[in-house]
N, C-alpha and C positions, 0 to 999 in steps of 0.2 A: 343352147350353148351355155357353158356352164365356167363362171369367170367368179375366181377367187381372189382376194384380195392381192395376193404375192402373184399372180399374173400383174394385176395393174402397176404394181412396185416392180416388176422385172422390163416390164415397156419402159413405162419411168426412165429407169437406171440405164439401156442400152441406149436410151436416146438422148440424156445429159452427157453420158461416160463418153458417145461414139466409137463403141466394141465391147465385144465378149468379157473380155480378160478385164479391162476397168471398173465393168458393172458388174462381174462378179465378186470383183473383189470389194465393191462397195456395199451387195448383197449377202458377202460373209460365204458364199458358195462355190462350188469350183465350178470351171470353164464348162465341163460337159455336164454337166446336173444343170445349170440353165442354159447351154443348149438342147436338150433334153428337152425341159420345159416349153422354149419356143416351139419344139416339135409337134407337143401334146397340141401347145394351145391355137397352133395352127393347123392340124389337123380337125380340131372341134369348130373351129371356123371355115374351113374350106377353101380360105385364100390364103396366099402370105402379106406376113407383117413386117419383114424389112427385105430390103435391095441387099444382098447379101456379097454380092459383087462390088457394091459401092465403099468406098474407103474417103470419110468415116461411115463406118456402118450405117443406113437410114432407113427411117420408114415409109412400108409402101402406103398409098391411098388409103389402105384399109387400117393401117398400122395406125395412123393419124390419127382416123375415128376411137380407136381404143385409149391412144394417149390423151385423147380430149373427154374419155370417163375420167382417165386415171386422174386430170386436173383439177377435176368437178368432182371427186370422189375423195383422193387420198387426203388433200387438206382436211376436212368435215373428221376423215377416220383419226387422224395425228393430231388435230385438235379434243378429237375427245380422250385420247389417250392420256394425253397431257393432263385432262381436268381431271380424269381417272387419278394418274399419278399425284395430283395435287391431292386430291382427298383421302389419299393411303399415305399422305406424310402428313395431311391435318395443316394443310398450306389454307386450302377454302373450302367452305361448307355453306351453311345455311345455318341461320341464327334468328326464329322467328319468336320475337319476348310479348308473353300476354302479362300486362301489368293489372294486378289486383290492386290497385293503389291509385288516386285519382292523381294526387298531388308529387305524383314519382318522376314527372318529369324534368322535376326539378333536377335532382340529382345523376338522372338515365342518360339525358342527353349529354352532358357535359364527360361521363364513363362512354358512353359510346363511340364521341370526339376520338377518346387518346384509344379506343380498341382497333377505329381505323385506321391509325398510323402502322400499327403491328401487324392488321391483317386486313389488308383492301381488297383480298379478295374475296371476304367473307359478304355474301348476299344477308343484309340484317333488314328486318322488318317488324315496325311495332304495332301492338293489338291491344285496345283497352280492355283485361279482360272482365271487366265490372259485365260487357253487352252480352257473355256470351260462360259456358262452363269452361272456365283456360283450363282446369284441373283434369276431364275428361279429355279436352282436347290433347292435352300433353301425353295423353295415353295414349290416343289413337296417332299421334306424331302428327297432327295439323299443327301444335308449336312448338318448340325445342325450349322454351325456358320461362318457368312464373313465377311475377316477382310477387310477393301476396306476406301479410302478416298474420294469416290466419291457415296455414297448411294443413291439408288431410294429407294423411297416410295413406298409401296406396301398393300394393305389388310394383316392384320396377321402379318405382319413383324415389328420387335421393333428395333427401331435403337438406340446404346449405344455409346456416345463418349466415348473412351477409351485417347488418350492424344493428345496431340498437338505439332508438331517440326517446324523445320524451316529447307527446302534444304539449301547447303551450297555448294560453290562451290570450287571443289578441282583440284590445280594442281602441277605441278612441282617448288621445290623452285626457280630452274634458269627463268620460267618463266616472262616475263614482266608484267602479271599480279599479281604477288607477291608481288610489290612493291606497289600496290593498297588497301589503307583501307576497299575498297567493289568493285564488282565486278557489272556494267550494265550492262543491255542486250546488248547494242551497244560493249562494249567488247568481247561480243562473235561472233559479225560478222566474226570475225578476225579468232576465232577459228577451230580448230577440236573437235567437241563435243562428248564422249564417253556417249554410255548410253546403256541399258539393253533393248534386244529385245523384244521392247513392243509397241505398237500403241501411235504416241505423242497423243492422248487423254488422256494416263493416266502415263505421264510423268508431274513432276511436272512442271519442265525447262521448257518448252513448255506453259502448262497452268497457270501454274502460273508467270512464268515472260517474256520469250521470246513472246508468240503470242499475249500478250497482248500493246507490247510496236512494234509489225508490226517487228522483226526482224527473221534473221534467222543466224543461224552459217555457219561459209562455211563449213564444209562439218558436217555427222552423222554417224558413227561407234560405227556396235552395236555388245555388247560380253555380253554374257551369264552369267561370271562370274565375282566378286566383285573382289576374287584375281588376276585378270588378268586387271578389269579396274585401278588399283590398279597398275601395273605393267606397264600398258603403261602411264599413268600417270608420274609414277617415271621417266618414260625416255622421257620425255615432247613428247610426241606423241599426243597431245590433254588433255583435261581438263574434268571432270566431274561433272553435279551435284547431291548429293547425299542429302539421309534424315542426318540430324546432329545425330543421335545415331549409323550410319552406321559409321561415319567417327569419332570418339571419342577415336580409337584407334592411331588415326595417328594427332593426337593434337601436338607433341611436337618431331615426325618422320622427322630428320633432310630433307630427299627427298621432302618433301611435304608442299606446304604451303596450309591453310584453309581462304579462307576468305565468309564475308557475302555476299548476293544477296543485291543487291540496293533495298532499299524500306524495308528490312528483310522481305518477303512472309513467311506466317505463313499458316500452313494445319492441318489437322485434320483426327486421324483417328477415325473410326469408328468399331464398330461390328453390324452387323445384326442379329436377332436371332427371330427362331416363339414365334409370344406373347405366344400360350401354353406353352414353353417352357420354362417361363422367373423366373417359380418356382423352378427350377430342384436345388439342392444345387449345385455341383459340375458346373455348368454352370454358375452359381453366383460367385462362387470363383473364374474361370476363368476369369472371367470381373473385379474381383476387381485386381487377378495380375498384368492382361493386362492393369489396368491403371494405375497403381504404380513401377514396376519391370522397366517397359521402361523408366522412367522419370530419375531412379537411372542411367541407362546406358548413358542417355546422360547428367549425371552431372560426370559420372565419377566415 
């Protein structure tokens, strides 16, 4: 037996409507094209499917059984339509962000807050992509968007400045280097450098001011967490440096002094994203947060 989708919306509709002429007209067809159809589909079944004497029109035994696919069936199809239809107006998608950035949370979570008021239908999911290639993965579509300060170029891939900060570097107010307008690299020979367990390739400290001037800190300790560098910091255990919207809370944190990097090294982040994707709305909105929400945080 061979049962197409518009048999199970023609039971449907004869048996809310109760008659011909109602549920054609709710099926947009005329009287005898789904009379017709009843014919067919009752012919490929070998019973009948409604009491055809009966007024309102009703279903036989057998009719029943088909209306009880069509109930178990047609919701499942009109729901996916629906989600179909959402994704051809760019209502919901999927939004999976691999962040090259340890300390990005800072700022992600708080753009992400106000992306859900706009679009709660969008399924989002975050991925650190320090564990994993986010940059290949973005290619093969296991994640729709990476945040990274260090972007390769690729076929297909659109890269998006989103804003620009300055590391800064943080330590203890008793520190000797407190008493300093900006901070050298040559100052940190001297140091214990805390920093986020990450390859110095993609530490800024590193690339952008220490390897560049040949020095090194005496020693590197690395912790996982902002409140804990945060914490040995406070207790002059070493020094760290940080994005300036990381540390925008402890501006005016009697334990802690802030000061700039020699030279002020300025960095950039980026978003990568597939050019197909560069139409999607909700994907747009996110890039316009992502360049304006973080700027507000490191003014404060």
């Amino acid at each position: 037996m061979h049962i197409e989708l518009r048999h199970l919306r023609t039971i449907r509709a004869i048996h809310t409507a109760g008659g011909l002429a109602r549920a054609a007209e709710q099926l947009n067809i005329t009287q005898s094209a789904l009379s017709h159809q009843i014919r067919g589909l009752e012919d490929q079944a070998g019973v009948e499917l409604f009491a055809r004497r009966a007024r309102p029109m009703r279903l036989t035994g057998a009719g029943m059984r088909l209306l009880a696919l069509a109930e178990r069936v047609l919701p499942d199809v009109d729901a996916l339509s629906d989600e179909f239809a959402a994704l051809r107006a760019g209502r919901t998608g999927r939004l999976v962000i691999a962040i090259e950035c340890h300390a990005c949370f800072d700022w992600l979570l708080p753009v992400l807050g106000l992306h859900r008021r706009v679009w709660p239908d969008v399924d989002v999911d975050i991925r650190p992509g320090l564990a994993f290639g986010a940059m290949p993965a973005l290619e093969r579509a296991e994640v729709d968007l990476v945040v990274t300060s260090d972007p390769e170029a690729a076929p297909g891939i659109g890269l998006h400045p989103l804003f620009d900060y300055h590391p800064m570097c943080l330590m203890a107010a008793a520190n000797p280097l407190a008493a300093r307008a900006e901070v050298t690299p040559a100052d940190l020979a001297a140091q214990h450098l805390i920093t986020y367990p990450v390859d110095r390739s993609r530490l800024d400290v590193f690339t952008a001011f220490l390897d560049p001037a040949g020095i090194e800190p005496r020693s590197v300790r690395q912790v996982e967490l902002t409140a804990v560098i945060e914490m040995l910091v406070a207790a002059d255990r070493g020094v760290a440096v940080l994005p300036d919207w990381v540390l925008r809370r402890l501006r005016d944190a009697p334990d802690f002094a802030l000061r700039p990097l020699a030279g002020r090294p300025e960095r950039r982040l980026f978003a990568a994203i597939r050019a197909e994707d560069a139409g999607l709305p909700y994907l747009a909105h996110f890039l316009r947060l992502a360049r304006t929400e973080p700027v507000k945080l490191q003014r404060g």
